[in-house]
KEGUKE-402343 format. One record per atom (N, C-alpha, C, O, CB): residue number from 0; x, y, z; residue in three letters. Coordinates in steps of 0.001 Angstrom, whole numbers, plus 500000, padded with zeros to 6 digits. Atoms other than C-alpha are relative to their C-alpha. Glycine has a CB too. Layout:
+------+--------+--------+--------+------+
| nuvo |      X |      Y |      Z | baro |
+------+--------+--------+--------+------+
|  NUM |      X |      Y |      Z |  ALA |
...
+------+--------+--------+--------+------+
This chain:
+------+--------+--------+--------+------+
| nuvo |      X |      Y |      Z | baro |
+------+--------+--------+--------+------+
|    0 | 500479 | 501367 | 499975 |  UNK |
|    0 | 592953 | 382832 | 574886 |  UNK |
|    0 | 500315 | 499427 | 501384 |  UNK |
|    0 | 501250 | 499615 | 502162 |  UNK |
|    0 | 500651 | 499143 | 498857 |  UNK |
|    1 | 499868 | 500647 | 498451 |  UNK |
|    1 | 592475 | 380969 | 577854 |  UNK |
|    1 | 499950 | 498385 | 500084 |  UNK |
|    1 | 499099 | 497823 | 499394 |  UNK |
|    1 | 498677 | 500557 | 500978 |  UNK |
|    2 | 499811 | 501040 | 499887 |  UNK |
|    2 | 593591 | 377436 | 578964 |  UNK |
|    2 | 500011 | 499423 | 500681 |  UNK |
|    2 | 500917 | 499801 | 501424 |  UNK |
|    2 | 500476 | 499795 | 499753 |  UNK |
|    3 | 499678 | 500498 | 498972 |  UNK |
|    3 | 593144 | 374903 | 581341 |  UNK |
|    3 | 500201 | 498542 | 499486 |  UNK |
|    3 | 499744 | 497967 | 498498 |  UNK |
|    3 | 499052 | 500288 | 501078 |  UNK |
|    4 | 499103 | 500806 | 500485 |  UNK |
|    4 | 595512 | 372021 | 581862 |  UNK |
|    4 | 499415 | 499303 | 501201 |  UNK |
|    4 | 499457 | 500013 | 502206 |  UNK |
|    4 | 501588 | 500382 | 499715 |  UNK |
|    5 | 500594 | 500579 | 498832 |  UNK |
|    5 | 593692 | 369318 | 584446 |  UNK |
|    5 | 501365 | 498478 | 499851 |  UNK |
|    5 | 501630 | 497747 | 498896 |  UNK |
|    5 | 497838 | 499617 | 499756 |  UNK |
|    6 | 498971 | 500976 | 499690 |  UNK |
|    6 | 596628 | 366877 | 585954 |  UNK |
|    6 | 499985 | 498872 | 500870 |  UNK |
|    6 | 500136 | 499143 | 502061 |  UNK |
|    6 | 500883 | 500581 | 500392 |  UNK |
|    7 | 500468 | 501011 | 499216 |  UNK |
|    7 | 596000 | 363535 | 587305 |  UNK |
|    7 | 500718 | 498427 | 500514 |  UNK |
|    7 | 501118 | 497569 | 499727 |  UNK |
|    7 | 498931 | 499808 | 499315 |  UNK |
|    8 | 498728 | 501552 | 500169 |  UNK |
|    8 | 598013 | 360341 | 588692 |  UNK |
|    8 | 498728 | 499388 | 498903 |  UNK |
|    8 | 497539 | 499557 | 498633 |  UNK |
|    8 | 500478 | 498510 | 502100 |  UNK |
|    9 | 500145 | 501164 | 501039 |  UNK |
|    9 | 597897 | 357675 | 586132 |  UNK |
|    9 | 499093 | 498859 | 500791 |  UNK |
|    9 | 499333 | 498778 | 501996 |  UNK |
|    9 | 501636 | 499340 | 499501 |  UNK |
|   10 | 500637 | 500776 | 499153 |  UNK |
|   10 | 595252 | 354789 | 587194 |  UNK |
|   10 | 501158 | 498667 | 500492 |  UNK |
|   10 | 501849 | 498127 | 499628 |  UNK |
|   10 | 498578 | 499525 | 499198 |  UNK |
|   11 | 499450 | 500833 | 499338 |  UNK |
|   11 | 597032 | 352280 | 589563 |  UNK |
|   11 | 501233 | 500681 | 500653 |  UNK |
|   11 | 502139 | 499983 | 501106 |  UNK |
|   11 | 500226 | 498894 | 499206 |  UNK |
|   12 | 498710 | 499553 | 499833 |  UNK |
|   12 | 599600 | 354784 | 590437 |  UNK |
|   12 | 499746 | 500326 | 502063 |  UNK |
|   12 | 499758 | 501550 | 502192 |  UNK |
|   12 | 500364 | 501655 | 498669 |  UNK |
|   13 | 500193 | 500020 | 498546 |  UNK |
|   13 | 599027 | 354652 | 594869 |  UNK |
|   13 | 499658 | 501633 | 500183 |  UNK |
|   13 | 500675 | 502324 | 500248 |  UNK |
|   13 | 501462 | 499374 | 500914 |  UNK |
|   14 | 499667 | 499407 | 499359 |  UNK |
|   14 | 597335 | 357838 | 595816 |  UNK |
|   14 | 500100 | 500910 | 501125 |  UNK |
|   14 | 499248 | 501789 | 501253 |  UNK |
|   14 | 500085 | 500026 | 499614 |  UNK |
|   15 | 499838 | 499871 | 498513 |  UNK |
|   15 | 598419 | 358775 | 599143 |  UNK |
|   15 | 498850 | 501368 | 500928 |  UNK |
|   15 | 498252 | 501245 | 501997 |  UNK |
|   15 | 501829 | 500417 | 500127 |  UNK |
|   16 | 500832 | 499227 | 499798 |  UNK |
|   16 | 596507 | 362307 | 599177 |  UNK |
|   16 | 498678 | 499582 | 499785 |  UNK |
|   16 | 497927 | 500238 | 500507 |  UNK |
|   16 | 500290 | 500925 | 499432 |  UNK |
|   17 | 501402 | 500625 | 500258 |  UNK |
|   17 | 593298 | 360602 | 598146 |  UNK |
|   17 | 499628 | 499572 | 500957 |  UNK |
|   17 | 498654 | 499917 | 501626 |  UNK |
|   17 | 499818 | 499039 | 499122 |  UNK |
|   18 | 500613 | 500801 | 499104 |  UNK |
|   18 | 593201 | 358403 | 600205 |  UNK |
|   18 | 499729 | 500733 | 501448 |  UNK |
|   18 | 498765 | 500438 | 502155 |  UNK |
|   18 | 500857 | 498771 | 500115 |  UNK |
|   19 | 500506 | 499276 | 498913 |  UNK |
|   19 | 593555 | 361011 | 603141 |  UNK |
|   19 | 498546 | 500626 | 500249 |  UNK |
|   19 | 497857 | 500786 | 501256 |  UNK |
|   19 | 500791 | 500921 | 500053 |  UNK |
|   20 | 501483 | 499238 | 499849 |  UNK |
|   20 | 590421 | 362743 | 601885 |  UNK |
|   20 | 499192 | 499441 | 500294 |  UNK |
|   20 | 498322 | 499490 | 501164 |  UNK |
|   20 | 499414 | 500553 | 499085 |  UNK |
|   21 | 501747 | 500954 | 499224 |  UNK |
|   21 | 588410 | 360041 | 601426 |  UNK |
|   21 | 499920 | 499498 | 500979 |  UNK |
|   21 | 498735 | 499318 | 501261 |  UNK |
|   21 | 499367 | 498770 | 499444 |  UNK |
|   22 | 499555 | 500143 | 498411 |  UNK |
|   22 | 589666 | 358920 | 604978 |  UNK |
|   22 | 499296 | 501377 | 501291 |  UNK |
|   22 | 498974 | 501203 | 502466 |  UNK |
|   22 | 502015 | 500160 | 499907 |  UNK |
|   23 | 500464 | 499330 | 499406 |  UNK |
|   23 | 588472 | 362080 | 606145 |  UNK |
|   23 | 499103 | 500371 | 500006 |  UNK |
|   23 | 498547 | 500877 | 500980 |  UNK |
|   23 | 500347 | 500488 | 500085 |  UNK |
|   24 | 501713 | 499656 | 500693 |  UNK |
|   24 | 585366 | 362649 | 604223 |  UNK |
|   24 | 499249 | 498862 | 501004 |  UNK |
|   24 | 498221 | 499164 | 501611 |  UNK |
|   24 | 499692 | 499505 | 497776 |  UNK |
|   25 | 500898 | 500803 | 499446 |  UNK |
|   25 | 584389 | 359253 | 605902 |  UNK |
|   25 | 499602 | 500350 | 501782 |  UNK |
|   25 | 498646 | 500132 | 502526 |  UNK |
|   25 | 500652 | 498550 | 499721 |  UNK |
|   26 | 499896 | 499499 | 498191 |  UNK |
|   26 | 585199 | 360642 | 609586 |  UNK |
|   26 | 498830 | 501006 | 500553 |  UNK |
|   26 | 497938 | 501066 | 501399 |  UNK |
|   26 | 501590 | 501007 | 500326 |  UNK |
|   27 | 501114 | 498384 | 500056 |  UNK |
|   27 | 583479 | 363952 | 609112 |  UNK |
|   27 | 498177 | 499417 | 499320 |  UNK |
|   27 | 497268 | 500219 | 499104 |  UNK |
|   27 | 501013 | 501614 | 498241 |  UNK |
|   28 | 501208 | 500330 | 500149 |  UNK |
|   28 | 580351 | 361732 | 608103 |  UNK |
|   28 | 499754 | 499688 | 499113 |  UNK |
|   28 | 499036 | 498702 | 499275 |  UNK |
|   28 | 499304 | 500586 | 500223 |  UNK |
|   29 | 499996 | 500500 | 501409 |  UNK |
|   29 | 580272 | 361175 | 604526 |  UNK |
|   29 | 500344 | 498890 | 499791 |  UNK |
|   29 | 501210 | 498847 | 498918 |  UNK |
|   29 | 500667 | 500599 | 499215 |  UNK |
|   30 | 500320 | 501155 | 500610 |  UNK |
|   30 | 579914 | 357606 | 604259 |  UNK |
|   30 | 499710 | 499609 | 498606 |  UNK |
|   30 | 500094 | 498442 | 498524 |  UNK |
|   30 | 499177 | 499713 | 500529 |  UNK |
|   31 | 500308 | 499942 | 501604 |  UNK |
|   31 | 579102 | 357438 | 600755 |  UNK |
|   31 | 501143 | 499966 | 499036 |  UNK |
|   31 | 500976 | 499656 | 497856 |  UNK |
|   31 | 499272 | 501292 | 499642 |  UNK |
|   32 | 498512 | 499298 | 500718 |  UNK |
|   32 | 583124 | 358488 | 599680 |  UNK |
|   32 | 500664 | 498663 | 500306 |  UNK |
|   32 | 501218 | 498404 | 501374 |  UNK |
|   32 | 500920 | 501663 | 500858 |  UNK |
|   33 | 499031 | 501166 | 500082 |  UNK |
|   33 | 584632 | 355034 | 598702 |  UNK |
|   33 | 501164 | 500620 | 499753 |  UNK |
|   33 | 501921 | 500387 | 500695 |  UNK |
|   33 | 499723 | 498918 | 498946 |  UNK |
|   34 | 498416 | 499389 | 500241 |  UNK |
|   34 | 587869 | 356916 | 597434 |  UNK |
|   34 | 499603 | 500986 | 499360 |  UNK |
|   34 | 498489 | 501166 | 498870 |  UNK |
|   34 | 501203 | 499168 | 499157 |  UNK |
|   35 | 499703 | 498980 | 500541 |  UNK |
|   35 | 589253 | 360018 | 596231 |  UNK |
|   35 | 501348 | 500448 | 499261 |  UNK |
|   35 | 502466 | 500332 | 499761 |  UNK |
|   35 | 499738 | 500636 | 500816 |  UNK |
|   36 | 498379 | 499936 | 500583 |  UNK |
|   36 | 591991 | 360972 | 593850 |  UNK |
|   36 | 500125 | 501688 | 499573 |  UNK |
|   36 | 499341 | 502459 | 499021 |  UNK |
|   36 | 500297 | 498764 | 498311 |  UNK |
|   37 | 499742 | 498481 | 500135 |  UNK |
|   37 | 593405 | 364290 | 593695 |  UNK |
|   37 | 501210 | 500229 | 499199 |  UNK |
|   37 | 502276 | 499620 | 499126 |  UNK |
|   37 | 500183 | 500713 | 501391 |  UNK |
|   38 | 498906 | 499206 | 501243 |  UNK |
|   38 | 595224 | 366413 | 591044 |  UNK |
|   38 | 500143 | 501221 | 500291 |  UNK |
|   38 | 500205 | 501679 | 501432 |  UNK |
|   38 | 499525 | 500078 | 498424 |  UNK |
|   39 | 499741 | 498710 | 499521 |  UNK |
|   39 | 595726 | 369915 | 590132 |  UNK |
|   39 | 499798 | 500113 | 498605 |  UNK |
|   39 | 499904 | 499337 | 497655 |  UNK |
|   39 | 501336 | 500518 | 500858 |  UNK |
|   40 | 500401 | 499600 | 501311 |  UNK |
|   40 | 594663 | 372134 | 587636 |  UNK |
|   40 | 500599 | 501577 | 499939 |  UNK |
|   40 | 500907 | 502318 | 500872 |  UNK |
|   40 | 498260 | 499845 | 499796 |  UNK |
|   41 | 498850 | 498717 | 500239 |  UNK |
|   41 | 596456 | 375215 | 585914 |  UNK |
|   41 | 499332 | 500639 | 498811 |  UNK |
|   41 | 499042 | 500193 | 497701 |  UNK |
|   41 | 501815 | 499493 | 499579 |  UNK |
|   42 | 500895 | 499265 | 501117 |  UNK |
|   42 | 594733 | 377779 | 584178 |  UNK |
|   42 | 501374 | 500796 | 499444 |  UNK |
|   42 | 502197 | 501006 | 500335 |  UNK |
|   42 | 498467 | 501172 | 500671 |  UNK |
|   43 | 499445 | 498990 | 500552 |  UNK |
|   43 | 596980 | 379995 | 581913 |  UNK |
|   43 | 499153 | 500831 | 498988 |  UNK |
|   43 | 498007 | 500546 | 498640 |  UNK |
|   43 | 501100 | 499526 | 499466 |  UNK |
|   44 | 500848 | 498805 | 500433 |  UNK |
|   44 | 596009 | 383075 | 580053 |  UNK |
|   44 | 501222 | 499791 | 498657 |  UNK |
|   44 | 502322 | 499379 | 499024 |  UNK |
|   44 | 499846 | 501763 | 501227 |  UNK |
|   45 | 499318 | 499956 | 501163 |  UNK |
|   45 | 597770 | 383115 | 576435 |  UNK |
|   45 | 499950 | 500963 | 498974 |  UNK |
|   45 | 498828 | 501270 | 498569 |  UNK |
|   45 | 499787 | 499062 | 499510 |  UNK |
|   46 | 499914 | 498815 | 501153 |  UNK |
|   46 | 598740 | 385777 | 573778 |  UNK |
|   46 | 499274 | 499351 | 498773 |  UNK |
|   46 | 498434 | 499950 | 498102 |  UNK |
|   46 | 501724 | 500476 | 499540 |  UNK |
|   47 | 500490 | 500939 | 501357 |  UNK |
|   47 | 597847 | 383179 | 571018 |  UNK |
|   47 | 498564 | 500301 | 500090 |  UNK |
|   47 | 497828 | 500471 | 501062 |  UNK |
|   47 | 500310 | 498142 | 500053 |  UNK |
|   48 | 501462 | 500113 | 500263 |  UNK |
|   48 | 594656 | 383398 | 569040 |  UNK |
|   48 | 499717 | 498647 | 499112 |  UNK |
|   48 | 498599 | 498173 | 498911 |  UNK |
|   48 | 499471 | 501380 | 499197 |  UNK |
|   49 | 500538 | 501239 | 500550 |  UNK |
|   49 | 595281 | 380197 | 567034 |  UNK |
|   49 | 499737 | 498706 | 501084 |  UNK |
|   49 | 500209 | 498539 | 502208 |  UNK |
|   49 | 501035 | 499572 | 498886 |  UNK |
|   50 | 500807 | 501266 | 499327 |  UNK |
|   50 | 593716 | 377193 | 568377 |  UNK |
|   50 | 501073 | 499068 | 500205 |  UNK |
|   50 | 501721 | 498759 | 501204 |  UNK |
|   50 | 498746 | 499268 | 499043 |  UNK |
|   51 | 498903 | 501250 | 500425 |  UNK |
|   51 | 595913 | 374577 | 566753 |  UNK |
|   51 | 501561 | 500044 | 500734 |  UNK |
|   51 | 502265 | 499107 | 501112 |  UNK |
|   51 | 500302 | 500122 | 498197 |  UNK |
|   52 | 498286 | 499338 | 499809 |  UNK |
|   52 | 599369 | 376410 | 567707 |  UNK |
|   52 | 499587 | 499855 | 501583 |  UNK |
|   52 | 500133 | 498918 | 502165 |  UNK |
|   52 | 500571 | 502081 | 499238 |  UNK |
|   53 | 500135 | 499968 | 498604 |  UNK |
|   53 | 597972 | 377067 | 571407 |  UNK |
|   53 | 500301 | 498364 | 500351 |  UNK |
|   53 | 501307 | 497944 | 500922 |  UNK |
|   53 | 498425 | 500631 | 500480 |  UNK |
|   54 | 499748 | 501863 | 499633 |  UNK |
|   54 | 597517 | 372856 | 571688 |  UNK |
|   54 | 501468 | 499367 | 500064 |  UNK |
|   54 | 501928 | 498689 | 500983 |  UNK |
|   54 | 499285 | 498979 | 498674 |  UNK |
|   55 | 498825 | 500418 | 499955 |  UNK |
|   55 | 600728 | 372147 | 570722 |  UNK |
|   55 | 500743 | 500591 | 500977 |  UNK |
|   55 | 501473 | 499900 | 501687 |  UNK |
|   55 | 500519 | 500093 | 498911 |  UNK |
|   56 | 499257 | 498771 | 499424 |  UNK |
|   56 | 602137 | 375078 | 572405 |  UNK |
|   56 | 499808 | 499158 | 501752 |  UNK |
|   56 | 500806 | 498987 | 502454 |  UNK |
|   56 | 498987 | 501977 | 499607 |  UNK |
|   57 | 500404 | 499970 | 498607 |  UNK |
|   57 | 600510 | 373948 | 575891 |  UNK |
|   57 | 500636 | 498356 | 499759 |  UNK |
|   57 | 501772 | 498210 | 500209 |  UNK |
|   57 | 498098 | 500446 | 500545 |  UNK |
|   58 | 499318 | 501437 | 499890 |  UNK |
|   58 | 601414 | 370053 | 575324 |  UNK |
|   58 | 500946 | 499807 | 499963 |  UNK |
|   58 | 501291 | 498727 | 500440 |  UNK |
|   58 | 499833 | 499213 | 499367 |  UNK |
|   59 | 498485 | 500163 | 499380 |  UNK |
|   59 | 605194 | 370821 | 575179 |  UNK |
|   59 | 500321 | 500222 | 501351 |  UNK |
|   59 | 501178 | 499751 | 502098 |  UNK |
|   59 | 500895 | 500863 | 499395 |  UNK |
|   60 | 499191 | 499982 | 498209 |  UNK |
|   60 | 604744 | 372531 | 578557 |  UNK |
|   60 | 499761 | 499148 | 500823 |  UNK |
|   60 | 500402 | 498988 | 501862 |  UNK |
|   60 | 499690 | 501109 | 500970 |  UNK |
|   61 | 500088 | 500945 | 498987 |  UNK |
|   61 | 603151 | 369868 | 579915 |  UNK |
|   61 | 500755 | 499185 | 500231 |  UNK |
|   61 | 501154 | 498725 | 501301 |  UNK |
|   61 | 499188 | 499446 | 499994 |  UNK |
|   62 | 498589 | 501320 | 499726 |  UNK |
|   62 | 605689 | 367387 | 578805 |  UNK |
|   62 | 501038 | 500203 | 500404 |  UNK |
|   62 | 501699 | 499215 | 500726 |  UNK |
|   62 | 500584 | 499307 | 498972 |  UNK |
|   63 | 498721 | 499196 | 499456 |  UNK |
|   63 | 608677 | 369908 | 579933 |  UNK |
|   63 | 499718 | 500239 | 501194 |  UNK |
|   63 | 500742 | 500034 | 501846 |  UNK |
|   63 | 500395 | 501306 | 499352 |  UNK |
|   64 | 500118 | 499647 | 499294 |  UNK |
|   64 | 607022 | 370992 | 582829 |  UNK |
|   64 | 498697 | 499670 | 501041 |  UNK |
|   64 | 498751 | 499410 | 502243 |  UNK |
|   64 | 500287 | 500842 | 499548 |  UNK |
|   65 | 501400 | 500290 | 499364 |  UNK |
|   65 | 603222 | 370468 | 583691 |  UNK |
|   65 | 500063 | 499000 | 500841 |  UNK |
|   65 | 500203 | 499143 | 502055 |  UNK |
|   65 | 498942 | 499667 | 499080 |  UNK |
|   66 | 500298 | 501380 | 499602 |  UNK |
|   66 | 602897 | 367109 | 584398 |  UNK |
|   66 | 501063 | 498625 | 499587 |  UNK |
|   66 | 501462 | 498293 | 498470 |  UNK |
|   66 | 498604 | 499785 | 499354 |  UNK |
|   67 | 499165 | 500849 | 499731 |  UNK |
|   67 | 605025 | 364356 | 585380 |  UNK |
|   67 | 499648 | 498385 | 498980 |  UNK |
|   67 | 499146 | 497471 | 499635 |  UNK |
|   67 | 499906 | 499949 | 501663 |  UNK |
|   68 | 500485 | 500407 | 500006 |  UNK |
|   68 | 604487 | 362038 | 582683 |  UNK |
|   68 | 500367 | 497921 | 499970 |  UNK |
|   68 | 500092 | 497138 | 499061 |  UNK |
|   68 | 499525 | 500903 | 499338 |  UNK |
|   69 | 499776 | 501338 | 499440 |  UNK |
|   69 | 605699 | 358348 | 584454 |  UNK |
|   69 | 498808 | 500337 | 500656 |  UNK |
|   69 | 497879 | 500143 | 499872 |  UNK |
|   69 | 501393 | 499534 | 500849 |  UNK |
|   70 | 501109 | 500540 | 499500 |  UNK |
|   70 | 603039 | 358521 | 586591 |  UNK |
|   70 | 498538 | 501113 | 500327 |  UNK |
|   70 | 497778 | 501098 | 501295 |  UNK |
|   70 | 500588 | 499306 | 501288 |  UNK |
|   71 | 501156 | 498906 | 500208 |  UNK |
|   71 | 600422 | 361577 | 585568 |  UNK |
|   71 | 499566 | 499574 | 498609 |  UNK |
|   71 | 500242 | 498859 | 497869 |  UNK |
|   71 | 500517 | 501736 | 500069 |  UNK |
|   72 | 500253 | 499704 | 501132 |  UNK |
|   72 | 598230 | 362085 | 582687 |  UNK |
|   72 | 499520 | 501355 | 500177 |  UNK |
|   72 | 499662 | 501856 | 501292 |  UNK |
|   72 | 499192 | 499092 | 499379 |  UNK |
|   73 | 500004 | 498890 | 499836 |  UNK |
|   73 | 597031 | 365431 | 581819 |  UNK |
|   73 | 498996 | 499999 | 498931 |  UNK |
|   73 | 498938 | 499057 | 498141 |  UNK |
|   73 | 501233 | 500729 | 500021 |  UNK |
|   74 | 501162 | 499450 | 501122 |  UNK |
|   74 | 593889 | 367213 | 579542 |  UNK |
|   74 | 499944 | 501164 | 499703 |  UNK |
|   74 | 499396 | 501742 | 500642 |  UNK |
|   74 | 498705 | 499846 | 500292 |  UNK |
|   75 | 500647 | 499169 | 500695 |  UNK |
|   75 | 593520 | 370112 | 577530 |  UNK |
|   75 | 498885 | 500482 | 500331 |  UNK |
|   75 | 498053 | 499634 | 500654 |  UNK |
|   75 | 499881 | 499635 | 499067 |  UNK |
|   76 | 500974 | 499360 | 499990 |  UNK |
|   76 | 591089 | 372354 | 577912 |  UNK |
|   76 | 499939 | 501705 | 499003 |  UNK |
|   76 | 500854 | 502423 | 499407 |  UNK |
|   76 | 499862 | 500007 | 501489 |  UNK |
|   77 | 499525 | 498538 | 500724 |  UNK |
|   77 | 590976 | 375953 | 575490 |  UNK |
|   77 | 498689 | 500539 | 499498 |  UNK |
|   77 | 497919 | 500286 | 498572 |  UNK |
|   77 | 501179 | 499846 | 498593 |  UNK |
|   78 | 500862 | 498959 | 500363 |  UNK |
|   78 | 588871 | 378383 | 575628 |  UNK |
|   78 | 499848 | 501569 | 498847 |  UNK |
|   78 | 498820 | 502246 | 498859 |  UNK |
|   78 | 499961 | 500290 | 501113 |  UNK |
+------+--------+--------+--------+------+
Protein backbone atom coordinates (compact mmCIF):
# COMPACT_ATOMS: atom_id res chain seq x y z
CA UNK A 1 0.00 0.00 0.00
CA UNK A 2 1.11 3.26 -0.82
CA UNK A 3 0.75 6.69 0.92
CA UNK A 4 1.11 10.15 0.53
CA UNK A 5 1.19 12.62 3.37
CA UNK A 6 1.00 16.45 1.75
CA UNK A 7 2.28 19.08 4.63
CA UNK A 8 1.40 22.63 4.68
CA UNK A 9 1.82 25.87 7.02
CA UNK A 10 -1.44 26.60 8.62
CA UNK A 11 -3.23 29.77 6.83
CA UNK A 12 -1.85 33.03 8.42
CA UNK A 13 1.17 31.29 9.61
CA UNK A 14 4.17 33.97 7.67
CA UNK A 15 5.65 32.04 4.84
CA UNK A 16 9.09 33.09 4.39
CA UNK A 17 9.95 30.37 1.57
CA UNK A 18 6.89 31.43 -0.40
CA UNK A 19 7.34 34.41 -0.47
CA UNK A 20 10.95 33.93 -1.97
CA UNK A 21 9.42 32.04 -4.88
CA UNK A 22 6.87 34.14 -5.65
CA UNK A 23 9.56 36.98 -5.37
CA UNK A 24 11.42 35.16 -7.82
CA UNK A 25 8.84 33.84 -10.12
CA UNK A 26 8.02 37.65 -10.47
CA UNK A 27 11.82 38.56 -11.42
CA UNK A 28 12.28 35.71 -13.83
CA UNK A 29 9.03 37.19 -15.57
CA UNK A 30 6.05 35.61 -14.27
CA UNK A 31 3.97 38.40 -13.37
CA UNK A 32 0.89 36.60 -12.87
CA UNK A 33 2.41 34.82 -9.27
CA UNK A 34 0.70 36.96 -6.51
CA UNK A 35 2.12 34.45 -3.81
CA UNK A 36 3.34 31.12 -3.17
CA UNK A 37 3.26 28.77 -0.24
CA UNK A 38 5.38 25.86 0.01
CA UNK A 39 5.24 22.47 1.84
CA UNK A 40 6.47 19.05 1.48
CA UNK A 41 5.19 15.89 0.66
CA UNK A 42 6.19 12.25 1.85
CA UNK A 43 5.34 9.30 0.08
CA UNK A 44 5.73 6.02 2.13
CA UNK A 45 5.38 2.52 0.91
CA UNK A 46 3.48 0.28 3.67
CA UNK A 47 3.21 -3.49 4.57
CA UNK A 48 -0.51 -2.87 5.52
CA UNK A 49 -3.34 -3.93 3.28
CA UNK A 50 -6.10 -2.51 5.52
CA UNK A 51 -7.25 0.83 4.64
CA UNK A 52 -8.73 1.87 7.96
CA UNK A 53 -5.57 0.65 10.13
CA UNK A 54 -3.11 2.33 7.44
CA UNK A 55 -5.13 5.97 8.28
CA UNK A 56 -4.74 5.75 11.68
CA UNK A 57 -1.43 4.21 11.44
CA UNK A 58 -0.10 7.25 9.19
CA UNK A 59 -1.99 10.04 11.42
CA UNK A 60 -0.01 9.03 14.58
CA UNK A 61 3.14 9.60 12.51
CA UNK A 62 2.16 12.68 11.49
CA UNK A 63 1.28 13.87 14.90
CA UNK A 64 4.69 12.23 16.38
CA UNK A 65 6.64 13.12 13.60
CA UNK A 66 5.31 14.34 10.10
CA UNK A 67 4.07 17.51 10.64
CA UNK A 68 4.45 20.16 13.08
CA UNK A 69 1.07 20.55 14.24
CA UNK A 70 1.17 24.49 15.89
CA UNK A 71 1.65 25.77 12.76
CA UNK A 72 1.16 22.89 9.81
CA UNK A 73 -1.75 21.00 8.66
CA UNK A 74 -1.33 17.86 6.83
CA UNK A 75 -3.60 15.35 4.23
CA UNK A 76 -3.89 11.86 3.66
CA UNK A 77 -3.62 10.43 0.66
CA UNK A 78 -3.76 6.12 0.23
CA UNK A 79 -3.44 4.37 -2.46
Amino acid sequence: MRARVIVGLRPGVLDTQGKTVANALRELGFGEVLSARVGKVIELELTSSDHAAAQIEIKAMCEQLLANAVIETYSIEIE
